[in-house]
N, C-alpha and C positions, 0 to 999 in steps of 0.2 A: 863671150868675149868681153862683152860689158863688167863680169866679177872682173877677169884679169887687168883692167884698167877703170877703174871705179871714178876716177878721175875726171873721165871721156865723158860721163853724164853729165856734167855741167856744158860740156862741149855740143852735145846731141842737144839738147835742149834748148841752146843757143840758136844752132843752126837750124832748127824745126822751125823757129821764128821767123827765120832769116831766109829760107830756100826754101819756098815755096816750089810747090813739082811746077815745072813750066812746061807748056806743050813744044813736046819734042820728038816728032812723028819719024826723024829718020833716029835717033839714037839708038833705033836695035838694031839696025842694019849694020852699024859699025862693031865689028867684032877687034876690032884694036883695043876701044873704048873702056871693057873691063880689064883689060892691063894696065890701062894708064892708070885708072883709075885704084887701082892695085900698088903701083907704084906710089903713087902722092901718099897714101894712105900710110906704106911703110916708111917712108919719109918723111912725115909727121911726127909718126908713133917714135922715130929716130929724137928728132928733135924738144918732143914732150920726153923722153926719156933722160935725154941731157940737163935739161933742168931739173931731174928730179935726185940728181947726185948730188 
């Protein structure tokens, strides 16, 4: 995924700094959690796309 937006490694890299893992003992129990998480993501990828016309 990384080849198809080569861009996003400046973004990953940023955020490795910035978002440290915090302890989050119920986060697996929420099965919502990787949709949402899904969403934001294509949502982004929408908006990094727009500036890239």
């Amino acid at each position: 995924m990384k080849n198809m937006f080569p861009h996003l490694d400046i973004l990953d890299n940023e955020l490795e700094q910035v978002t440290k893992p915090l302890p989050q003992p119920c986060s697996t129990q929420n099965p919502d959690e990787e949709s949402t998480v899904s969403s934001w993501i294509e949502e982004i990828e929408k908006v990094l796309m727009k500036d890239d016309i």
